[in-house]
N, C-alpha and C positions, 0 to 999 in steps of 0.2 A: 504494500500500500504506500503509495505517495502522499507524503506532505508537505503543505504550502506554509507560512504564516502571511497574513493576509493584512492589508491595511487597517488601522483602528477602527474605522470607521467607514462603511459603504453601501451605497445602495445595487443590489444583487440584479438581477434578471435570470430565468432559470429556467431551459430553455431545455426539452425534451423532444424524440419522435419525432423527428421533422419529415423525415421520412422522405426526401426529395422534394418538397412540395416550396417550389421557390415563391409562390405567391403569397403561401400563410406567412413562411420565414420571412421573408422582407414586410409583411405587415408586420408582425411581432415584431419586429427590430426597429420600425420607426415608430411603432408605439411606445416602447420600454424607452428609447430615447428621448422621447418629446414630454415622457413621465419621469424624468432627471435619471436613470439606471447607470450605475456608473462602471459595472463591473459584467460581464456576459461568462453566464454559465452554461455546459452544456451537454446532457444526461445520455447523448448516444442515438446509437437508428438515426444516425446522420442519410441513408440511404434506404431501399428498397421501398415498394410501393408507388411510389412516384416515379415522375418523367422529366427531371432537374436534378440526377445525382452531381453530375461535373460543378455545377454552379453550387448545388449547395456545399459540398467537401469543399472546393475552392472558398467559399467565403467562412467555413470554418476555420479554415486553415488562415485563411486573413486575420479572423479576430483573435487565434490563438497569438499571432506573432503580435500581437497588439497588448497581450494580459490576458485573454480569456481564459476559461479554463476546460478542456471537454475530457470526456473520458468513453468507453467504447460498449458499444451495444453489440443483440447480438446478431441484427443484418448486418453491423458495419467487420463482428466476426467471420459474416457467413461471406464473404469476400473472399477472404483467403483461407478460406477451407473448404473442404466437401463435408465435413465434421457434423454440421449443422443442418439438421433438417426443419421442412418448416411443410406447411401446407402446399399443394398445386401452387396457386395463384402466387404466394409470396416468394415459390421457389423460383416461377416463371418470374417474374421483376428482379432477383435476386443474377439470376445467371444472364438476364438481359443487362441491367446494370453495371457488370465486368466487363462486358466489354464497351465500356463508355467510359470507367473510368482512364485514366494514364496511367503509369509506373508508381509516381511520385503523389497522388492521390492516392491508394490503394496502400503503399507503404505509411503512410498517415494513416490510415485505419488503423491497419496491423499494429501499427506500434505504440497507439493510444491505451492509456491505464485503465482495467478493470474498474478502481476506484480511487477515489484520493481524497484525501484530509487536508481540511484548510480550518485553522484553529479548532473549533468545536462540532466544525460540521463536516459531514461527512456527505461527497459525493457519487452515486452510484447510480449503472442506469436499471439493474432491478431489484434485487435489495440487499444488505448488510450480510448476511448470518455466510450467504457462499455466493456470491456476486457470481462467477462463471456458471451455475445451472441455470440461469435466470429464470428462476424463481418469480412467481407473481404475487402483487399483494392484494390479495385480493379480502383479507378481511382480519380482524381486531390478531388471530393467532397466526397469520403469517407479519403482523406488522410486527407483534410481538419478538417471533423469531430475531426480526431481522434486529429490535431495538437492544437485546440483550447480548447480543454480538458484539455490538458497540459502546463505548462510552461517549461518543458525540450526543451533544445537545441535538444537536438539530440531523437528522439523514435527508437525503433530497433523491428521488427517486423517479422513474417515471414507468417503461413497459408497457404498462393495463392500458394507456389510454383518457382515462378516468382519472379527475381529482378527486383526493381525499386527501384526511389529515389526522394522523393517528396519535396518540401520547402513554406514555404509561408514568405512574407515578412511585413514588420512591418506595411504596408497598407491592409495585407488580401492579393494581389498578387500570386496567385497561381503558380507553374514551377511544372513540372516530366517530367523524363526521363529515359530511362533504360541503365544501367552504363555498358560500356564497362570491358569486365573482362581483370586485369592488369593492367587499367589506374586506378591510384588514381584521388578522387575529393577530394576538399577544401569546407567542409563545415562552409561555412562563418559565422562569429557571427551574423552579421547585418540579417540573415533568422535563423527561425527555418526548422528543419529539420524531416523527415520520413523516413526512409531505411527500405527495404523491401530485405531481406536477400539473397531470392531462396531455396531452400529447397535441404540438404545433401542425403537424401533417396531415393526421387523419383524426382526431378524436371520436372514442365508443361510448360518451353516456348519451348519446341526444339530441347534441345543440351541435352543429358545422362549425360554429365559431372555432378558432385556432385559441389553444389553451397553452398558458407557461405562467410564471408564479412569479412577484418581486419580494426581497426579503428584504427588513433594514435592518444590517447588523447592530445598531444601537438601540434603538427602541423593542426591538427583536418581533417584528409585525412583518406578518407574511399576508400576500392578497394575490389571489387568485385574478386573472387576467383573462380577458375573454375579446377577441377580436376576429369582429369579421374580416373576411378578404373574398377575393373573386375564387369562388367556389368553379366556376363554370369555367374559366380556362385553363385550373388546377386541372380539372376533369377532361377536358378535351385535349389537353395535351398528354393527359395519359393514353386515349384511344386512339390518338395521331399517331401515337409510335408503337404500336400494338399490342399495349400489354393487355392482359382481361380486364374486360369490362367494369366486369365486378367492382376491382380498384377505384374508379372513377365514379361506376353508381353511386357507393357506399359516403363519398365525401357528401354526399348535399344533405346526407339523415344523420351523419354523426354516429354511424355506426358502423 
């Protein structure tokens, strides 16, 4: 595991799934910009699904040399392996994606960290307890798993799609709930914590909107981010270049 120590003070952006989808991504990025965001994180599945891998890796790869921080999902593992298996469809996007990446894209995958620690928080793109099976969290005992693994305050995670926000308390005390987007929460010292981001690409609870998270490491308030983009050339540029359909339907239901 890699660790950072990180400025006193900063405002996060937290930035999950993007999944190729260079229209969500660039809305997400001029939003968290124009809302003061002074630090760009970013949880993995930089790739697959989408029909923008070149541009999104490239502009990863821009904000890392900039300070950013990302670490590796596991479409951006299924790159450089056969290892990884995944359903039809995401396999078809996966093995069309290789060959669009370059040399020098692709080796950025590969070499990106499983996880890394920056002061108290811990970044991962599915959770804490064994980051490489990627694991889902999908409810109060895998957030748990993942929370006693670690001593971080805060885990920042993404995978599922879906936001939530898990805590457990200095008893073991379990809480989640799924955070209203726009209201900030106060992630209390007295709990550790699990945020579970939503995904920029494709998000699965419902809403199309493009989901990622801003933290401020001072007053320690996380808010859920919800921004629409153009759904419809996300979607058309997936079936211009022929991946399944599927891909494409799925963005306009959020599922």
């Amino acid at each position: 595991m890699l660790g950072l120590n990180a400025e006193a003070s900063v405002l996060l952006a937290v930035f999950s799934d993007i999944h190729a989808n260079r229209q969500a991504f660039s809305a997400c990025l001029d939003f968290a910009r124009a809302h003061g965001a002074e630090r760009i994180i970013c949880l993995g599945d930089y790739v697959g699904y989408g029909a923008d891998p070149e541009w999104t890796v490239e502009t990863v790869m821009g904000l890392v040399e900039k300070g950013a921080i990302a670490v590796r999902g596991n479409h951006d593992t299924a790159i450089g392996t056969l290892a990884e298996t995944m359903n039809a469809e995401a396999q078809a996007a996966i093995e069309w994606t290789r060959g669009r990446l370059s040399a020098p894209q692709r080796r950025f995958l590969a070499e990106l960290p499983l996880t890394l620690l920056e002061d108290d928080r811990l970044y991962v793109h599915s959770e804490g307890s064994s980051p490489a099976r990627w694991r889902y969290v999908q409810s109060t005992a895998d957030a748990g798993r993942s929370l006693l693994a670690t001593a971080a305050h805060v885990t920042f995670c993404g995978h599922i799609h879906r936001p939530a926000l898990y805590s457990i308390s200095s008893t073991g005390k379990m809480t989640s709930f799924v955070p209203t987007s726009g209201v900030a929460v106060q992630l209390l010292q007295g709990r550790r914590w699990l945020t579970v981001v939503g995904s920029v690409g494709q998000p699965r609870d419902g809403d199309p909107a493009a989901s990622f998270a801003m933290f401020d490491t001072t007053s320690r308030e996380i808010t859920c981010c919800r921004v629409p983009y153009d759904v419809e050339t996300a979607a058309k540029r997936i079936r211009d270049h022929g991946l399944p359909h599927w891909l494409a339907d799925r963005l306009s239901v959020g599922r």
